[in-house]
N, C-alpha and C positions, 0 to 999 in steps of 0.2 A: 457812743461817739468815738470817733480813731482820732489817733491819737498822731502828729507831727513822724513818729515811728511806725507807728501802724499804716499810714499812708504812703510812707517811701518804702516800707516791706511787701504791700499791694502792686504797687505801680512796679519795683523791681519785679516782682515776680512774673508780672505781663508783659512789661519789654522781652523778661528773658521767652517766654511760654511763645510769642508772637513772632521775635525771629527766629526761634529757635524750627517754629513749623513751618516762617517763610523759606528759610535757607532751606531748610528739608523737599518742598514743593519744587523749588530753583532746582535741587540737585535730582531732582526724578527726571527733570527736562533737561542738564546740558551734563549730568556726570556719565561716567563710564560704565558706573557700578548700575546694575539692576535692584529692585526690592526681591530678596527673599523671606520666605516665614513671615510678610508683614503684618499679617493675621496678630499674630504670636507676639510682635514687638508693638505693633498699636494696644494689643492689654495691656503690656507690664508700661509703654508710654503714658497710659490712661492714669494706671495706678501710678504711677512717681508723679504725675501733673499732680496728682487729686492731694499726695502727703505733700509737694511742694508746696500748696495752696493753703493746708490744714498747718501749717509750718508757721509760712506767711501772718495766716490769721493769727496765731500765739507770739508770735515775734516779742508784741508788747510786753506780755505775761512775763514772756521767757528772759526780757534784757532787761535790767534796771535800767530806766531812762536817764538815770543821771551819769551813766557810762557813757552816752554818747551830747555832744556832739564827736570830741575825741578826747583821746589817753594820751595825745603825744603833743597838742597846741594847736595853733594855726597851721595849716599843713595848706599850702599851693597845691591845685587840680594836679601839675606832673608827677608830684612829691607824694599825694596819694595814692595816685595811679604808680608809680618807682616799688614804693614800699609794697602794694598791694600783690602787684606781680611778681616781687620778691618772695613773699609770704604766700604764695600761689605754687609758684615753683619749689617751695620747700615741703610744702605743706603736703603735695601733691604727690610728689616725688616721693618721700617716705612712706605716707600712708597705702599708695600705690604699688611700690616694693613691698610693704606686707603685707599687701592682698596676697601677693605671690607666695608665702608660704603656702605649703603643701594643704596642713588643715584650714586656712584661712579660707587658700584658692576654692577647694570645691563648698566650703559652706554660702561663701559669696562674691566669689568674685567670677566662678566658671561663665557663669551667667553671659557675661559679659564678651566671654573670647569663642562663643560659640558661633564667631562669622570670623571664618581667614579673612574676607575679605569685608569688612564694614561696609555700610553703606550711610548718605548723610541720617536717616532717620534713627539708626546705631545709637549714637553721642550719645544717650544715656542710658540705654540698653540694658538695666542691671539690676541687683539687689536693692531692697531697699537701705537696708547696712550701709551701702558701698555706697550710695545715694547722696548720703548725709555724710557720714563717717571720712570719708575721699573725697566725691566733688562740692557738695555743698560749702563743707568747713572750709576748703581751701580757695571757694572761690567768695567766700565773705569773712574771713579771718581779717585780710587788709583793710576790708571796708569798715570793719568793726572797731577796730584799733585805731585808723588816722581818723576817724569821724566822716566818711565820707556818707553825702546826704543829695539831696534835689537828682537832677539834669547827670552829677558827674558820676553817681550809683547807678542811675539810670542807664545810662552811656556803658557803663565799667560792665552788667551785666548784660547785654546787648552783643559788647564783643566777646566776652565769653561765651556766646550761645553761637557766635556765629564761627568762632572760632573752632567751638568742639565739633559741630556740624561739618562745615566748611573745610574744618584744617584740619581734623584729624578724622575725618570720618566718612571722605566723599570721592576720594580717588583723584583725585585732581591732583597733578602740580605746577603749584603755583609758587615763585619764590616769595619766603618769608612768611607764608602763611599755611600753604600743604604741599611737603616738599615727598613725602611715600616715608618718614621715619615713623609714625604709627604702624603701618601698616607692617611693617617690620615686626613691632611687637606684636600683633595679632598673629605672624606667621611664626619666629621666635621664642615668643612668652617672656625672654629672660633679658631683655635690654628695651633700649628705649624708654624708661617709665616715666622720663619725666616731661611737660607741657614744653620747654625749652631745650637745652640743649647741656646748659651749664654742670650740672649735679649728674649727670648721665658721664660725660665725660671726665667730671672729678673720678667718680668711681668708676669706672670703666666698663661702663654701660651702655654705651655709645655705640651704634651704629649705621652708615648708611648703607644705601643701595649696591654702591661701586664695593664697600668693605663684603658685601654677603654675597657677591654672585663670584668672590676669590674665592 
């Protein structure tokens, strides 16, 4: 029988899987970018669905339930969603920067920058390592921490899926949500790592469009 965890780790993981392949379907019909190698990225899509799902199912196993609802008190929907995104961008940023070490890059992250030009079905495109290790952890670190649970997990990983699709992965520009700075790192390697803006520009990582065609 699932458990209160076990049921919001199922139900996230479907919000994510379902918009994650509607946004994808959307962007075959209104983006710029064409499918190449789809063959080749619907496997390795197959296989990260299938370990997201095996993830999912262990969740219970894997957390002591008395760690959540949260570590930090009462936390307000924004206040989780603030913190999360915080912890998103941190999380993300670093582990993402050492992908790019030289041995890291080819054992698993090449995978990943083998499209100049992404397209939406890309967004996870990758290692199983980098899977977990880079987006997983960073995009449930906050969740983990403030106790986030029902509708607002739900929610939290929804725009996550549509975000990586959508915003970094589908050629569109759209302000505040895919403005061409990914796509920067994809032609690059060496800037942009991070999902915002903040920690790219602390370290001066930062780049747009107008800065790279000087």
């Amino acid at each position: 029988m699932f458990t209160r965890l076990g049921i919001d780790a199922l139900l996230t993981y479907l919000y994510f899987i379902v918009s994650y392949i509607s946004t994808a379907l959307l962007c075959d019909y209104i983006s710029p970018r064409k499918r190449i190698k789809f063959d080749k990225v619907k496997r390795v899509l197959i296989k990260n669905f299938t370990a997201l799902l095996i993830f999912a199912l262990g969740v219970p196993a894997l957390i002591n339930k008395t760690f959540l609802p949260s570590c930090l008190g009462g936390l307000g929907v924004l206040e989780q969603w603030f913190i999360s995104m915080v912890l998103l961008e941190v999380w993300f940023y670093y582990s993402h920067r050492l992908m790019h070490y030289p041995p890291l890059y080819r054992l698993f992250h090449k995978q990943h920058h083998e499209f100049l030009q992404p397209y939406g079905w890309t967004g996870i495109y990758c290692s199983i390592a980098e899977l977990f290790l880079v987006n997983l952890f960073s995009v449930m670190v906050g969740p983990l921490i403030t106790g986030m649970t029902g509708w607002v997990l739900f929610m939290w990983s929804t725009i996550i899926s549509v975000l990586t699709v959508l915003g970094h992965h589908s050629g569109f520009n759209i302000p505040f949500i895919s403005d061409g700075k990914h796509d920067i790192h994809h032609f690059m390697f060496n800037y942009n790592y991070g999902i915002f803006e903040t920690l790219d520009r602390l370290h001066g990582t930062f780049r747009n469009a107008e800065v790279t065609k000087k």
